[in-house]
C-alpha positions in Angstrom: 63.6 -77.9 -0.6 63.4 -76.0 2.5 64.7 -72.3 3.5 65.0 -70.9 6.3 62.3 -70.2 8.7 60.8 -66.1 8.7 63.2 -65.9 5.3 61.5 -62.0 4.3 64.7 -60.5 3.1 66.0 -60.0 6.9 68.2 -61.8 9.0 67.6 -65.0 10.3 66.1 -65.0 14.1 65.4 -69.2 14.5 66.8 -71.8 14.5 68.6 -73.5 11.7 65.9 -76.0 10.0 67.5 -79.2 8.6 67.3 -78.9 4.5 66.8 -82.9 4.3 65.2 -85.4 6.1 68.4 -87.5 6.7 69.7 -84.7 7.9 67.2 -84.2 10.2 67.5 -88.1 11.6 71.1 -87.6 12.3 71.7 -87.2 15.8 73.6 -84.7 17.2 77.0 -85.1 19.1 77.3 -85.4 22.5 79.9 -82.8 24.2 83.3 -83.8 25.2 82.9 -84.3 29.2 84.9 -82.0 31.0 88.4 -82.7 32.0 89.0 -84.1 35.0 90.7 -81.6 37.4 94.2 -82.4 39.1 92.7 -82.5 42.4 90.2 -85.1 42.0 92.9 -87.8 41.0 94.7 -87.3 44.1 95.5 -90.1 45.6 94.8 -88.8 49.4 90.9 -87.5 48.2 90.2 -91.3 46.6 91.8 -92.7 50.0 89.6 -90.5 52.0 86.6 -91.0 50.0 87.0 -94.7 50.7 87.5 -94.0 54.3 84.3 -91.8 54.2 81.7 -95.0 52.2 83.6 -97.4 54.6 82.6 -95.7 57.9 79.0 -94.8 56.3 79.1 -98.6 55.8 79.8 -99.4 58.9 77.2 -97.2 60.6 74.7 -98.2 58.5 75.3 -102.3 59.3 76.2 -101.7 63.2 72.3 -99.7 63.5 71.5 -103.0 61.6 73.0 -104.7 64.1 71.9 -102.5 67.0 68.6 -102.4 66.2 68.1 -106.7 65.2 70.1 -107.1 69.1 67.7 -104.9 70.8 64.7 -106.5 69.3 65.6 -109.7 70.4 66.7 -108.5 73.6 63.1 -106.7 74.5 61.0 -109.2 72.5 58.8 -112.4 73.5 61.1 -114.9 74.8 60.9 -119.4 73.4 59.7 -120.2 76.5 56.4 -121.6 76.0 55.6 -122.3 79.6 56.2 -121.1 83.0 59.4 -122.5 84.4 61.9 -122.5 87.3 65.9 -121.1 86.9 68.3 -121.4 89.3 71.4 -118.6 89.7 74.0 -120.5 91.6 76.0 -118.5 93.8 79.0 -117.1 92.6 78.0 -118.1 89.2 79.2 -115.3 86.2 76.9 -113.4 83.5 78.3 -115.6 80.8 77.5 -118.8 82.6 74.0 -117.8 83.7 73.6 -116.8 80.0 74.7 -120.2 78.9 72.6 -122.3 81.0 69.5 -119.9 80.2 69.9 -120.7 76.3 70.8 -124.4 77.4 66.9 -124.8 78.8 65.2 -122.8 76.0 64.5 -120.0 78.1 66.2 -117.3 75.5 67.9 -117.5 72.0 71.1 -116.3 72.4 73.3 -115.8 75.2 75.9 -113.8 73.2 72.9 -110.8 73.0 71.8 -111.8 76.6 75.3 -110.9 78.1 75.9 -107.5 76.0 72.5 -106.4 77.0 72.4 -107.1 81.0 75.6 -105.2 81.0 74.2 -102.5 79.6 71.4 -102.6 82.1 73.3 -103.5 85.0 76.1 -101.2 85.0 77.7 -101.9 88.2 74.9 -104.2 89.3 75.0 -108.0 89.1 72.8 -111.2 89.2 71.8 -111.7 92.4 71.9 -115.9 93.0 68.8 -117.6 93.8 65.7 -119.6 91.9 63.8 -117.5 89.9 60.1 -118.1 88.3 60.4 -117.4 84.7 57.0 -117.1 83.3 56.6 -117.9 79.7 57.6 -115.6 76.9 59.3 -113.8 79.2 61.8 -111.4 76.8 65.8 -111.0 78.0 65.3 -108.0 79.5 62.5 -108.9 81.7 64.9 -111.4 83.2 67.7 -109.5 83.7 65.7 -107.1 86.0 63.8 -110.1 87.6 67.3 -111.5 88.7 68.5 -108.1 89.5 66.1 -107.6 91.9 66.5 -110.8 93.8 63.1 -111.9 93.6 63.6 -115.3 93.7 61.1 -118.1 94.5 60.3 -118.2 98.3 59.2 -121.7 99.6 57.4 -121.8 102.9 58.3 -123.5 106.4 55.3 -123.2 109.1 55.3 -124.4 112.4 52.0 -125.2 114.2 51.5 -123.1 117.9 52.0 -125.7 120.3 55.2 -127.8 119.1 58.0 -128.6 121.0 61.7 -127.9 120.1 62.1 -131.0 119.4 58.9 -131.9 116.9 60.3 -128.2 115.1 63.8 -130.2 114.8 62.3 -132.9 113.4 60.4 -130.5 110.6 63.4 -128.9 110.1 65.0 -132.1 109.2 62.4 -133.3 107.1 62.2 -130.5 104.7 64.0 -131.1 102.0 64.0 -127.7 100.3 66.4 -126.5 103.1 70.1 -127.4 103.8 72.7 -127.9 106.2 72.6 -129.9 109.3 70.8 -128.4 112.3 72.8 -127.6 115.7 73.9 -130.6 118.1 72.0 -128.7 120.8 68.4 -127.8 121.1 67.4 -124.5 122.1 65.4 -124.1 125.4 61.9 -125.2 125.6 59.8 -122.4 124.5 62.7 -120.2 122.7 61.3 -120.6 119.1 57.9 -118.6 117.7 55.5 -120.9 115.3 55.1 -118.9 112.6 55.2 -119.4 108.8 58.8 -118.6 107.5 59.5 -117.2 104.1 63.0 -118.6 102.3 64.8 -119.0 99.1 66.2 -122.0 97.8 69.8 -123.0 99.7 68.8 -121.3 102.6 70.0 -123.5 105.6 68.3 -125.4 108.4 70.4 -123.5 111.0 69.0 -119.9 109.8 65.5 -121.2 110.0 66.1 -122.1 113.5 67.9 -118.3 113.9 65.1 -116.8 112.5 62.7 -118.2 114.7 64.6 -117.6 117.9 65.0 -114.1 117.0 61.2 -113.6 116.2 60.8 -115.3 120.0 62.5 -112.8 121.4 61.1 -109.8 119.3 57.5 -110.8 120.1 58.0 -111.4 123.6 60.1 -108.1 124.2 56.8 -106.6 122.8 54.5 -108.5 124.5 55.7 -108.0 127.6 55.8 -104.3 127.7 52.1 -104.1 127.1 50.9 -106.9 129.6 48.2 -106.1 132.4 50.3 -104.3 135.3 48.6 -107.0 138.3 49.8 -110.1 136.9 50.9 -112.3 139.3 54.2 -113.3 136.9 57.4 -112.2 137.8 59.4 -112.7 134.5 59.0 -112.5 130.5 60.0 -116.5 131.1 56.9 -116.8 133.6 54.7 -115.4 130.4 56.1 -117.8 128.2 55.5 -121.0 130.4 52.3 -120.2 131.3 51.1 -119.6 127.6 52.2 -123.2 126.8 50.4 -124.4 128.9 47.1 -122.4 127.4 48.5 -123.3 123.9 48.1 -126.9 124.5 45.4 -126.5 126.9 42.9 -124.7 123.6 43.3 -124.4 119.7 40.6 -121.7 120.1 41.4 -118.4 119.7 38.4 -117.1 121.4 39.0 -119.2 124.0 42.4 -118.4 125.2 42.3 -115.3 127.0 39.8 -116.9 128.9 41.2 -120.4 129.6 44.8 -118.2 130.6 42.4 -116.1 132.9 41.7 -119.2 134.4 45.2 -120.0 135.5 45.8 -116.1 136.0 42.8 -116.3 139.0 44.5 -120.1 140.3 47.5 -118.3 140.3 46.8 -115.3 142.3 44.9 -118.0 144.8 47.6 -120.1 145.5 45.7 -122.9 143.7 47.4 -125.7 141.9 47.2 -125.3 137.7 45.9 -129.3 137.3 46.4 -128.9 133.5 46.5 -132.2 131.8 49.0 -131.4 129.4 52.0 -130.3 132.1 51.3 -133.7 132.8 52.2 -135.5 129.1 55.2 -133.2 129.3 57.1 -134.8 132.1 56.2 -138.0 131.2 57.3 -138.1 127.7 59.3 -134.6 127.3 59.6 -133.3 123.8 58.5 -136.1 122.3 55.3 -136.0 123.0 52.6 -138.6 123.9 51.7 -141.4 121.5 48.2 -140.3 119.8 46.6 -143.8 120.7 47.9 -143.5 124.9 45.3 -142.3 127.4 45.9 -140.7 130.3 45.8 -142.9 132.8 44.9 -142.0 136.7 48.4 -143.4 137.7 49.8 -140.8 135.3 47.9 -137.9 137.3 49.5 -139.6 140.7 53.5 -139.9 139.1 55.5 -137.0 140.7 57.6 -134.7 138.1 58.8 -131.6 138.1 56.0 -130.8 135.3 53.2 -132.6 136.9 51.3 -129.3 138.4 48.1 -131.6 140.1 51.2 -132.2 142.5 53.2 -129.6 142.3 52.8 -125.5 143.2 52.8 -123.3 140.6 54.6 -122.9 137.3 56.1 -125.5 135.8 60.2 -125.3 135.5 60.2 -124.7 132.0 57.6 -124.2 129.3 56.1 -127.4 128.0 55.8 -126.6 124.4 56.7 -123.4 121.9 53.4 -120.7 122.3 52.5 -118.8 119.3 51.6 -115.1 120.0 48.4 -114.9 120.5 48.5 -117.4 123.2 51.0 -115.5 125.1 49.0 -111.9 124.0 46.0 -114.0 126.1 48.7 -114.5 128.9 49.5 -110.7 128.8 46.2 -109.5 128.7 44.0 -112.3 130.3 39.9 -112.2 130.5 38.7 -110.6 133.8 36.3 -113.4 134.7 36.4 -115.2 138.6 36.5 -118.9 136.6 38.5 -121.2 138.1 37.8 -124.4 136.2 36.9 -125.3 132.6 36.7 -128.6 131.0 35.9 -129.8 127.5 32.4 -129.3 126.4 31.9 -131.7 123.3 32.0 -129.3 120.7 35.6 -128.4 120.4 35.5 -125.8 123.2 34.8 -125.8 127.1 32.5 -125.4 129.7 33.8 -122.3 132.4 33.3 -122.5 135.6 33.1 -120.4 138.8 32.6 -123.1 141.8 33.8 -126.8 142.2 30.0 -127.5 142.4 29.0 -125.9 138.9 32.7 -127.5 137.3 31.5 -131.1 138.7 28.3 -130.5 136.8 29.8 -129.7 133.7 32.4 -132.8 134.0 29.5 -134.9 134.5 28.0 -133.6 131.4 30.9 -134.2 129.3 31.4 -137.8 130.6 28.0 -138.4 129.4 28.6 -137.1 126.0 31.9 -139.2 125.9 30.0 -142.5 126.9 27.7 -141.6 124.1 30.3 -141.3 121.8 32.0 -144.3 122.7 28.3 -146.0 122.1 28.3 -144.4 118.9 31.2 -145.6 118.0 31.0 -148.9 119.2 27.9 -149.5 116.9 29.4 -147.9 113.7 31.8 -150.2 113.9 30.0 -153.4 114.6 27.1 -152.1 111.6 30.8 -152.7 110.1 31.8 -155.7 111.0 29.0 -157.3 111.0 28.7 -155.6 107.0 32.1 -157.2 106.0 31.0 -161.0 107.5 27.8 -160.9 105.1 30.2 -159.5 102.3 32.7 -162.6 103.0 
């Protein structure tokens, strides 16, 4: 039997200790919960504490969604290799999205489209063929086709060509489109040069490009020539470096070969260039690679032939590149008058008819020892493929 704790005759302090071990076991009760006020079974506060979870809800799953859109709009791309996309023009985001999810290129157009509108703003595609290297992520290709930087292919035209041999690379290239004009330009109106372009660029803007670059070159050209040449026009400049484009491939060489015709010019001498001749025999054309020259050629009056006639040609005889008609401008200050080809790819100058007589004897003597050469290698030949029969 127990008593109470401290029990010395005074008043209890503690707490009440249980007389009986069952009693002790017992547990106590739990108090009533309080009463639930008026105010929290309004109907407006549950509404509104709905309203309140359902927009937490919704917050929390749209940052979800937020956050899993812009992870696959910034991250590493399907592709697995480098390819090529074309943006037609005219063609909308959605259906540039489409066909980019169509090749493999991203995962899913629905996120592509959201996110180039956000980055674009008022900005758009721009149309063209675009290089999409691989694993490239959405937004990389949003701002590679906002840019514009599409593919550029290349058309070059060698120094030298005619109008005519540029129509006909035009023509053959099949990256470009379009037909090309019913009417040439005039000899000499087009600049060789390589020309940059994107794909659907046209035929007839190639040739526009060129002409303009002509003129541009020219205009500059011809402000800084030599004050004394004897040329009276920027046309006069332009036939006269054909003639020194076809005349040399040598860059070193040209300034010299056009002071050449510069000195025959100021002399009242006759050009005699080869080349004038091929031109009004066979016009634009040009001459067959396997036809000579022959000395009736030199003898058949044209109005390009210039052993026969004084002076410049009517027209130039081929389209000159610019440094050809820089060497015009700005010829070597030399007293040559003649030069003929040396064997090597260049040419021998000359001062006097004497010394220029000399040097076309040595050349015919290294042509008849070519033509020897030659003459053996292929008999060692034929003579190789009898005994192999």
């Amino acid at each position: 039997m127990f008593g109470r704790a401290g029990d010395n005759g005074n008043a209890p302090s503690g707490p009440i200790v249980p007389v009986s071990p069952s009693q002790a076991l017992k547990p106590e009760k739990a108090p009533p919960p309080p009463k639930r006020s008026r105010r929290a079974r309004n109907q407006v506060v549950v509404f509104l504490n709905f309203i309140l979870s359902l927009i937490i809800f919704v917050a929390i799953v749209g940052i979800g969604i937020f956050w899993y859109g812009k992870t696959e709009f910034e991250g590493r791309g399907p592709l697995d290799q480098t390819t090529d996309f074309m943006v037609r023009e005219g063609a909308g985001l959605n259906q540039i999205a489409a066909g980019l999810e169509r090749q493999g290129i991203i995962t899913n157009q629905r996120i592509f489209s959201i996110g180039a509108k956000g980055v674009l703003g008022d900005d758009t595609l721009k149309a063209g063929e675009y290089e999409i290297k691989a694993g490239s992520s959405m937004l990389e290709i949003v701002e590679l086709m906002q840019s514009g930087k599409s593919i550029l292919h290349s058309f070059t035209v060698p120094e030298g060509q005619t109008v005519q041999q540029v129509f006909d690379r035009l023509r053959a290239d099949e990256m470009l489109q379009g037909d090309l004009p019913a009417e040439m330009p005039p000899e000499g109106a087009l600049l060789p040069e390589t020309y940059k372009f994107s794909r659907g660029t046209t035929r007839a803007e190639i040739l526009e490009q060129m002409a303009k670059a002509q003129t541009r070159a020219l205009e500059q050209i011809w402000a800084r020539r030599a004050p004394d040449l004897p040329l009276e026009t920027p046309e006069d400049l332009v036939i006269l470096a054909s003639i020194v484009e076809k005349e040399t491939a040598r860059a070193d060489e040209r300034p010299r070969v056009a002071g050449v015709f510069i000195n025959r010019l100021r002399k009242g001498m006759r050009l005699q260039s080869d080349p004038t001749i091929i031109y009004g025999l066979f016009g634009g054309a040009g001459k067959p690679s396997d036809r000579p020259i022959y000395k009736s050629d030199i003898d058949k009056p044209t109005d390009y032939n210039t052993y026969l006639i004084d002076g410049l040609p009517p027209t130039p005889i081929a389209n000159p590149g610019r440094e050809a008609m820089e060497a015009v401008a700005n010829p070597s200050r030399t007293n040559d008058l003649y030069f003929v080809a040396d064997g090597t790819g260049g040419h021998a100058f000359a001062e006097t008819l004497s010394e220029h007589n000399s040097n076309v004897a040595r050349w015919r003597r290294f042509e008849a020892e070519r033509e020897k050469a030659l003459a053996a290698e292929k008999a060692a030949e034929d003579e190789a493929k009898t005994q192999d029969d």
